[in-house]
N, C-alpha and C positions, 0 to 999 in steps of 0.2 A: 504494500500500500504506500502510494508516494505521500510526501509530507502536504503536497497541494490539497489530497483526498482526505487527509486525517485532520484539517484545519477546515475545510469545507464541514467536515461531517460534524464537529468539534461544533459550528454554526451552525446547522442543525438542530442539535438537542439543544444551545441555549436557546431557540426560536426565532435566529435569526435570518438564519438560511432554510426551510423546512426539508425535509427527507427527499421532497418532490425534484430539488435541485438536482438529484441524480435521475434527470428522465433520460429520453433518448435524444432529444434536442435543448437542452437548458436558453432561458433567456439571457445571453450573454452581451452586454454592449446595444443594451438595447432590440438584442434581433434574436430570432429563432428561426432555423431553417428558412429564413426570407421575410417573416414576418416579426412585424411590427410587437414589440412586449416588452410589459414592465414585472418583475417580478414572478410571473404566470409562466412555465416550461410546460413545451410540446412533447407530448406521448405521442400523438399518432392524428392523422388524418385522414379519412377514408373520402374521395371524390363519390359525387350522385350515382357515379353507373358503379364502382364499387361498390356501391347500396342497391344495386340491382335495380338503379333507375333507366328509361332510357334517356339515348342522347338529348341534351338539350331540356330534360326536364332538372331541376330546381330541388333541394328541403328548403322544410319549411316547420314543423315544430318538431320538439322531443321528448321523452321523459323517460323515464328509469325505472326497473325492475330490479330488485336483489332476492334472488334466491333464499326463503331463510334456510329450506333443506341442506343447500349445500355449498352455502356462500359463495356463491357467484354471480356477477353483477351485467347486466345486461340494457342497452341503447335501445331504446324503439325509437324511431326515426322518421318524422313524415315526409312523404315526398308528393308530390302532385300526382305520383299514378298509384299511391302505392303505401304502403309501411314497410320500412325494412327493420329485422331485429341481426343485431349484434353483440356478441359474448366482447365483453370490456372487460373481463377478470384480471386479465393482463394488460393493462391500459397500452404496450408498445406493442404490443402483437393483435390489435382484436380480430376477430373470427364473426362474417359476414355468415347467418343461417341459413338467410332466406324472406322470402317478401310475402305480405298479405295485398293483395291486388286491390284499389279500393273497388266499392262495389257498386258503382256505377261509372261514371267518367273523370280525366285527370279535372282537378281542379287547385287554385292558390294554395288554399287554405285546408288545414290539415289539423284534429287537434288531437291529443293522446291523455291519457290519464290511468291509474292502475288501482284495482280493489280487489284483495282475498285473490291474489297471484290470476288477475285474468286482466286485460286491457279493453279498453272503451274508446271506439276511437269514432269518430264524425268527422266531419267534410261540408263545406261551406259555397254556394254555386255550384253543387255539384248532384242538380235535382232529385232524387226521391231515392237518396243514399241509406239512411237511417243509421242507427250506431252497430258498429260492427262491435264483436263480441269476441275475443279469441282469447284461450286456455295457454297461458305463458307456460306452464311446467310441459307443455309439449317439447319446448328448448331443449330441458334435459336431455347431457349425454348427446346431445348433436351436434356433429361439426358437420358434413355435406348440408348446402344448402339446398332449401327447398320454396316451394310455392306452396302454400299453408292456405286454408279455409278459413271461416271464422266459424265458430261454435254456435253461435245465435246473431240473429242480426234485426237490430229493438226498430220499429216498423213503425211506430204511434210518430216520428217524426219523420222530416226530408233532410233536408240542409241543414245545417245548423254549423253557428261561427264556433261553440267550444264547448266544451264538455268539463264539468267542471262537478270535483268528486272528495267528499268527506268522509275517510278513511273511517274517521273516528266513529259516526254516528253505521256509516254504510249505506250515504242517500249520493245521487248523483245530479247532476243540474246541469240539463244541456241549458245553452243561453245564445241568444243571437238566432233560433229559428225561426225560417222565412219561407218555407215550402214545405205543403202536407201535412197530414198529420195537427197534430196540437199545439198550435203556437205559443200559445202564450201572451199574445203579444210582444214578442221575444224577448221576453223577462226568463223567471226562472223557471225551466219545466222539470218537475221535480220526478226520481225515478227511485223506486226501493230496489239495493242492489243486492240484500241479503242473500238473495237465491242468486250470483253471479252469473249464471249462462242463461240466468230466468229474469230479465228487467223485467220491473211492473210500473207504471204510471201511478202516479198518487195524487198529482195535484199541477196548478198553477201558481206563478205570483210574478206580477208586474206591478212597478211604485208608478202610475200613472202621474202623467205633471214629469218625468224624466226622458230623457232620450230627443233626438232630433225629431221624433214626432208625436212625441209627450204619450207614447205608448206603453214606458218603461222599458222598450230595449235595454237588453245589459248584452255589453260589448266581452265581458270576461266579469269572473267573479271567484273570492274568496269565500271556503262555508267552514266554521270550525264550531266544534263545542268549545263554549266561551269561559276563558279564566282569566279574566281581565280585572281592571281593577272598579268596572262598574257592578258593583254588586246586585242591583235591581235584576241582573241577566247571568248571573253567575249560574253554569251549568245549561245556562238556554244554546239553541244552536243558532247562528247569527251567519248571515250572509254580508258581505260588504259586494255591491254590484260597482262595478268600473260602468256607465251607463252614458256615456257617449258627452251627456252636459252634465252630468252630478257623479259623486258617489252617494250609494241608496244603501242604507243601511236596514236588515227585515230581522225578526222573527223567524224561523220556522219552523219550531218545535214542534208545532200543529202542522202537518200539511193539509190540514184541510180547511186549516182557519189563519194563514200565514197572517202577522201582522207589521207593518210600516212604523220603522223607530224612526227614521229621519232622510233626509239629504242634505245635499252641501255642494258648493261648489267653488268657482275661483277666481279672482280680475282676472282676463284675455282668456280663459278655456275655450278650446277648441276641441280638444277629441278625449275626454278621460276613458282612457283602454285599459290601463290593468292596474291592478296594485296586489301586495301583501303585507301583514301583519307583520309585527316584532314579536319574535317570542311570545312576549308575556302582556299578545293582544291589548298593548296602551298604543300603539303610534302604528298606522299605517302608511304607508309609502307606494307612491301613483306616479305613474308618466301619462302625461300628455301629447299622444303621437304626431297631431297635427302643428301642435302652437310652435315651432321651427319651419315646419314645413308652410307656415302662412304670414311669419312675419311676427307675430301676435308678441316673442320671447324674440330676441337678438342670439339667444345661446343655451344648450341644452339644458332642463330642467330636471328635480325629479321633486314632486312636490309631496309635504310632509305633511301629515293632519297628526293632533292628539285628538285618541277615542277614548280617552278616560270618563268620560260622558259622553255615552253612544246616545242621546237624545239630543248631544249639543257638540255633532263634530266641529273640530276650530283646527283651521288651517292655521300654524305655528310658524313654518319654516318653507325655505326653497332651497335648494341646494344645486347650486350653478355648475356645470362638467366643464364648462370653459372652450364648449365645441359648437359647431352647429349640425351637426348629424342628426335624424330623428332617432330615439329612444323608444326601445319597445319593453318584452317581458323581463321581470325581474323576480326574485325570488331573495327570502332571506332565511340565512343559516345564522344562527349565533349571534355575531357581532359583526358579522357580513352579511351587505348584502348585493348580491348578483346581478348584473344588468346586461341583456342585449340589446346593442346601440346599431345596430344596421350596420353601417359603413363604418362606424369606428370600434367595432365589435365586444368583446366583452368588457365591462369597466367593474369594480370590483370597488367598493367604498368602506370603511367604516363606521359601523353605527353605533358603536359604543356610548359615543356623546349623541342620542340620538336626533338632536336635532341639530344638531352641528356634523357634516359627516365629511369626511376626507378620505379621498381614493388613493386606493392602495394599491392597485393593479391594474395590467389589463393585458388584453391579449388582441391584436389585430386581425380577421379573419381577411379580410380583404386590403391587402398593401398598395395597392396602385387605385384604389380612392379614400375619399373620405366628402367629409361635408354633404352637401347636399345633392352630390353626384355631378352627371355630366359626362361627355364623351362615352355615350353607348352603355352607361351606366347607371342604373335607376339608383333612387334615396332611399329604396328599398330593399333592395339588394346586402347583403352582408348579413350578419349573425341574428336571428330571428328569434331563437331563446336560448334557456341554459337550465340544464337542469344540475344542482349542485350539490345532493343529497345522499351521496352514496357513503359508508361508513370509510370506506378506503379513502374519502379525500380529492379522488377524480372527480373532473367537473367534464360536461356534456356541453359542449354547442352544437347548435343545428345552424348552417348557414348556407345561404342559396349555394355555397360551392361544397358544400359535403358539412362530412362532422369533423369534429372538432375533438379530441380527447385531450385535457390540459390539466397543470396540477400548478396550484397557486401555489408561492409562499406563503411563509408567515405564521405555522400554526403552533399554537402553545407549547411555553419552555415548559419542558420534562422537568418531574421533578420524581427524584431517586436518594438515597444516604449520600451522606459524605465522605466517600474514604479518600484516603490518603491515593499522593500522585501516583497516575503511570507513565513514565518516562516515554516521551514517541520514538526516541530509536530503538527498531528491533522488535516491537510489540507485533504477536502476530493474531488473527484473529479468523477463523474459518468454520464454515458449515457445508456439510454433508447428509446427506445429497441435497444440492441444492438445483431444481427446485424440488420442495419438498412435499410428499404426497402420505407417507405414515412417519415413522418414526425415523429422526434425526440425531445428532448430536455435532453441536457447537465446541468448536478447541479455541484455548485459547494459550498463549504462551508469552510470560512477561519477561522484562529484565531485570527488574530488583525486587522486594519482599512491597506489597501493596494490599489495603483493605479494595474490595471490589463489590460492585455489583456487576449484575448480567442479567438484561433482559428484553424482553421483545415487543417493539413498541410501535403502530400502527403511524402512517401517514401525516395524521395531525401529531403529532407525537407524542400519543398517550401510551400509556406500557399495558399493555396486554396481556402479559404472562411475565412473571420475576421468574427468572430458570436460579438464581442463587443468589447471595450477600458473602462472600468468602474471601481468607487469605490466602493470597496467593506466593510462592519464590521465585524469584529468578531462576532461568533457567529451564524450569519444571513446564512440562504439559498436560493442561487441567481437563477434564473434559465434561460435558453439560448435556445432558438427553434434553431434547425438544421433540413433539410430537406436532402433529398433524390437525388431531383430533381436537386441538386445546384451541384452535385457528381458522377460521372462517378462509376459503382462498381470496388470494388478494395478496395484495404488494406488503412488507413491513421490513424493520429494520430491527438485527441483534447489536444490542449495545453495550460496551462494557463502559463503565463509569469510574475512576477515582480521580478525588480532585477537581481542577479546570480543563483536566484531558477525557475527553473520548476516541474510542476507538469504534466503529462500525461498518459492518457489513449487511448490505442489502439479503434479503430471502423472500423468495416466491415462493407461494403456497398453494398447490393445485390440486383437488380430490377429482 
């Protein structure tokens, strides 16, 4: 191990450099394999017809499956003709399965979602499509790809702009439909998904007085059971709708009696299209797709409400990206949260200070534009969303030129005992067989007498499994059983710790 690796890695565990730094193309100087990035390293990129699209067709949304049977993490992918799934367990190697054809004709718009390991997927202008239904544990154990069916295919709708799905409760909400079936007036059309290959229709709810044609359109929507800090709803399931002039905040613990807590809206709005919650449902977070693209804003926005009183949302803050690109879906993990910005592709903020937020990232999908396009190049074009929820750390974009598989910096200093130094000349540190699929053992071999740890520690850099605390000699070769079984597949790192030295070595882990 050169002394560059063992300082790199050293950066790592304090959290300054995170694990991710050893991808297959690190953000070095600004650039990654040609593209544009700040702190964010490329694993991999797969082009449209590698997603088994044809020529000249486009993605367009994404989201993510993890295996819990047998941890491994998997890309659903839309494309204009089609969904493609993708095995990402190994974010530098993924493994294309196969496509669900959509099931009528190609169209833009594409949207995905996952409940009880099955996917829900809809189609927008793409006439009397309905939500396709397909059994993700079919994936298992496949690598040849295939052309996949769907399991059931929910028929009470047409078109519809998105699909939008509460893990928690197990209710789904197409939203934006505009052909057959039950519109809603394309507010929320609500779906019980308990029986997953069995949808059932249960209800409507549009907040009339919203939308460009005060119908309640909702453009995209967030649905959570709520643990906020308004307690009048503590435990109610609350929708916040992105609805084209407002956010619309409901009810809908009844679906048969949905009821209207509020709306809100903004000086210059123009198109409010998505938003999501913090955590711990007090601040939601919105872009406005249009207000760049008409003038309305000089520079990209992402606009900030407190819902600590869901009867009196109050827009707080703005938070300016300092671009003029338009801004699409975003998503928040932690104290991150996720944004895709079209032409200036993923931006990566902090929300720590949550209304105060500062970017910490980003990743460029498209290098030869930016801004509002131009030269045979739409304002639409570039990274469309991001899904960034996987426990490994890898983040998902979908962008009209393919996907995207990326690994941020940044993520939490380790924290382990104190022992005493290990000296870097000479320290050796090895695992067998790697990658590893049952039973392992870690060597380790030092230069002088040191307390230690040794352990194994996921992506973000948390530890996972302690394999030891021990004294170690010079000279001596110690060795550490690791298993399989204790490990979800997926990327991680063996660390040995004493002092301000680490030593590490990368392991994959594949069943």
């Amino acid at each position: 191990m050169t002394e560059v690796r063992r300082i790199l890695l050293t950066l790592v565990l304090l959290g300054a450099v995170p694990a991710a730094s050893l991808a297959q193309t690190a953000c070095t100087s600004g650039m990654a394999d040609g593209y544009p990035c700040n702190d964010v390293d490329l694993a991999a990129h797969m082009s449209p017809v590698e997603l088994g699209g044809a020529l000249g067709i486009s993605v367009n949304d994404i989201w993510g499956w993890t295996d819990n049977t047998t941890g491994r993490e998997y890309a659903l992918v839309g494309r204009e003709d089609g969904t493609a799934f993708v095995d990402v367990t190994d974010p530098v190697a993924p493994i294309y399965l196969g496509n669900l054809p959509t099931n009528t004709v190609a169209a833009i718009w594409r949207d995905i979602k996952v409940y009880d390991d099955h996917a829900y997927i809809v189609a927008d202008g793409a006439g009397n499509h309905g939500m396709q239904v397909f059994d993700l544990t079919t994936l298992r154990g496949m690598t040849v790809p295939q052309t996949f069916s769907a399991v059931a295919v929910y028929d009470s709708i047409g078109s519809a702009h998105n699909i939008v799905i509460n893990e928690s409760s197990g209710f789904g909400y197409a939203v934006g439909v505009n052909s057959a079936g039950q519109s809603c007036g394309g507010g929320l059309h609500m779906i019980d998904l308990t029986t997953p290959d069995a949808p059932a229709f249960v209800g409507c709810f549009s907040h009339v007085g919203t939308g460009r044609r005060g119908t309640g359109y909702t453009h995209d929507a967030q649905c959570v059971n709520y643990a906020g800090p308004d307690a009048d709803y503590t435990g109610r399931e609350i929708c916040v709708g992105s609805n084209e002039t407002d956010i619309s905040l409901a009810d809908v613990s009844d679906k048969g009696n949905p009821q209207i807590i509020a709306k809100a809206s903004y000086p210059t709005a123009q198109y409010v299209h998505q938003g999501w919650f913090t955590d711990d449902h007090r601040y939601f977070y919105q872009d406005d797709e249009l207000d760049e693209r008409r003038g309305a804003v000089s520079t990209t926005r992402t606009v900030i409400w407190d819902l600590t009183d869901l009867d009196d949302p109050q827009m707080v803050s703005q938070f300016d990206h300092g671009s003029t690109n338009i801004d699409h879906n975003m998503y928040v993990v932690g104290d991150r949260l996720f944004q895709a910005h079209y032409l200036n592709g993923l931006r990566i903020t902090d929300v720590s200070n949550p209304e105060n937020l500062v970017e910490v990232g980003y990743f460029d999908t498209m290098p030869n534009a930016s801004g509002q396009g131009g030269g045979g190049v739409s304002p639409f074009d570039g990274a469309w969303s991001v899904y960034p929820f996987f426990a490994s750390g890898n983040v998902l974009v979908s962008s009209s030129n393919g996907l995207f598989i990326v690994q941020p910096r940044g993520g939490a200093a380790v924290s382990v005992d104190e022992p005493s130094d290990i000296p870097l000349a000479e320290d050796v540190l090895s695992i067998a067989p790697n990658p590893l699929s049952s039973d392992g053992v870690v060597t380790l071999k030092v230069t002088r007498s040191a307390n230690v740890s040794v352990g194994v520690y996921d992506v973000l850099g948390r530890e996972v499994v302690r394999l030891a605390n021990a004294q170690v000699t010079p000279g001596s070769t110690f060795e550490y059983p690791v298993n399989a079984e204790d490990l979800p597949s997926g990327t991680y790192f063996v660390v040995v710790r004493g002092g301000e030295v680490e030593i590490s070595e990368k392991l994959v882990v594949v069943k």
